[in-house]
N, C-alpha and C positions, 0 to 999 in steps of 0.2 A: 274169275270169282266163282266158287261154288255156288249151287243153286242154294243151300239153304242155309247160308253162312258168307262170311266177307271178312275183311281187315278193315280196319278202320287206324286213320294213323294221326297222333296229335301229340304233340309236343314232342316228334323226335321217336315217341316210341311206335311200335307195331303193335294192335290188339287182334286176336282174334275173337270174332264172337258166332255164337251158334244161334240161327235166326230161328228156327224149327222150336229148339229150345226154350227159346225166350216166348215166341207164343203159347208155342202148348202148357207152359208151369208159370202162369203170374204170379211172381213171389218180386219179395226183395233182391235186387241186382245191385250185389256190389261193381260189377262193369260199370254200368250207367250212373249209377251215384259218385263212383271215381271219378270220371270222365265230367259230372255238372258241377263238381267240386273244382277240378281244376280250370274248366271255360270260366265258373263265377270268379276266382282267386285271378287270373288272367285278366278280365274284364274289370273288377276294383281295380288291377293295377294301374290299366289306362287314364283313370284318373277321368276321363269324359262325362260330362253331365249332357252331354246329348243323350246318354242312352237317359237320363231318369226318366223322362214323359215315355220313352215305350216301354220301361220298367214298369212303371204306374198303370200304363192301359193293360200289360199280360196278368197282374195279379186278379186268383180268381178263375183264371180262363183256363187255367190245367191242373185246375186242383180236383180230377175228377181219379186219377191214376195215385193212389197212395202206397206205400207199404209201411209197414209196420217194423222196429228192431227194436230188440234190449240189447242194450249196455251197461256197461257197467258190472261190480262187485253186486248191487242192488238189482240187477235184471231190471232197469227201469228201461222204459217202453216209450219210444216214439215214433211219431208218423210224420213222414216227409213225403213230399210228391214235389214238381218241377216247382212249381209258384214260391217255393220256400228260398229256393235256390233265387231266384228273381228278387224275391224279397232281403234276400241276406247281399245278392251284388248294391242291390237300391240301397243300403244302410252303410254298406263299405263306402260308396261314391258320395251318398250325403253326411259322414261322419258319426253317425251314432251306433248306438250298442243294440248288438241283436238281442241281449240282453232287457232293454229297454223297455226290448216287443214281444217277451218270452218266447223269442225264437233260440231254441237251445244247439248249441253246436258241441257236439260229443267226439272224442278221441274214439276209434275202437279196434286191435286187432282182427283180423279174420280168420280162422281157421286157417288158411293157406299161413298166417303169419306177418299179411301185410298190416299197415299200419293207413288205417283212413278218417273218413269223419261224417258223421251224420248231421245235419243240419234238417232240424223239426220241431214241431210243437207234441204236449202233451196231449191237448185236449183238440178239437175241433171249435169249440170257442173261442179258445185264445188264437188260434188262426184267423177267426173269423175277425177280433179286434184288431188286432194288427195290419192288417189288410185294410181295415177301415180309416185304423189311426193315419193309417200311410195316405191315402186318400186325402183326408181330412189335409194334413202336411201340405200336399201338393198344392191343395186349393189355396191355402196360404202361401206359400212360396212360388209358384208358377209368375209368379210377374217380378218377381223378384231376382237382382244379381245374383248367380251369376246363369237364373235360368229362364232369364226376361229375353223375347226376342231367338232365342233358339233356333237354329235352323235345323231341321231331320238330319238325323244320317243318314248319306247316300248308300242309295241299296248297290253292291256290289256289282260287276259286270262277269256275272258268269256264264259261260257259254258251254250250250248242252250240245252234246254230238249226236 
């Protein structure tokens, strides 16, 4: 591994990323946005309601790291950070519309040409309700099929050299 850089490999592909980089210019990272776009699309898939309850306790807790993108013909402008991404797996798993929760999910080229998505809110507000509503949700459904009686997911067995 370079000292100030790595590969990182998920789904099959090879990434390279530049760690030097990514500290010194906090901007918008299409890398990282790629890469939590497809863990969340992965993670709906699995269909598990184990993960809702630690879905529910991470909202909030990494909503400290945002960026900001326009998309669109309208240059319309939104902010995303980790928790959105948490919030949009919670809504895939429990069936409703990110739409619901004004959590907006955008198509957008990149310069390079690729094709990806941003997943955020307009406002800081509407973050803040959404987060709440979802809350609110839990406390009604937590006892409820099919997420009464729950047992954790096992934390994995990985072993550091």
């Amino acid at each position: 591994m370079h000292p100030v850089g790595g590969f990182c490999v998920t789904f099959g592909r090879v990434w390279r990323f530049n760690l030097r980089r990514s500290i010194a210019q906090p901007r918008f990272d299409r890398f990282k946005c790629e890469i939590a776009v497809a863990y969340a699309d992965a993670l709906i898939a699995t269909g598990d309601p184990r993960l809702v309850p630690a879905l529910i306790a991470r909202l909030g807790n990494n909503s400290d790291n945002f960026h900001t993108i326009s998309v669109g013909q309208r240059n319309e402008e939104y902010t995303c950070c980790l928790d959105d991404h948490h919030l949009y797996i919670l809504l895939g798993l429990i069936g409703q519309s990110p739409k619901e929760h004004q959590l907006h999910v955008k198509s957008y080229k990149s310069p390079e040409g690729t094709v990806s998505e941003i997943r955020g809110f307009t406002s800081a507000q509407s973050r803040a309700t959404a987060y709440a509503n979802m809350r609110t949700w839990w406390t009604e459904h937590k006892n409820q099929p099919p997420y009464k009686n729950l047992q954790p997911l096992p934390k994995p067995a990985v072993k550091v050299k």
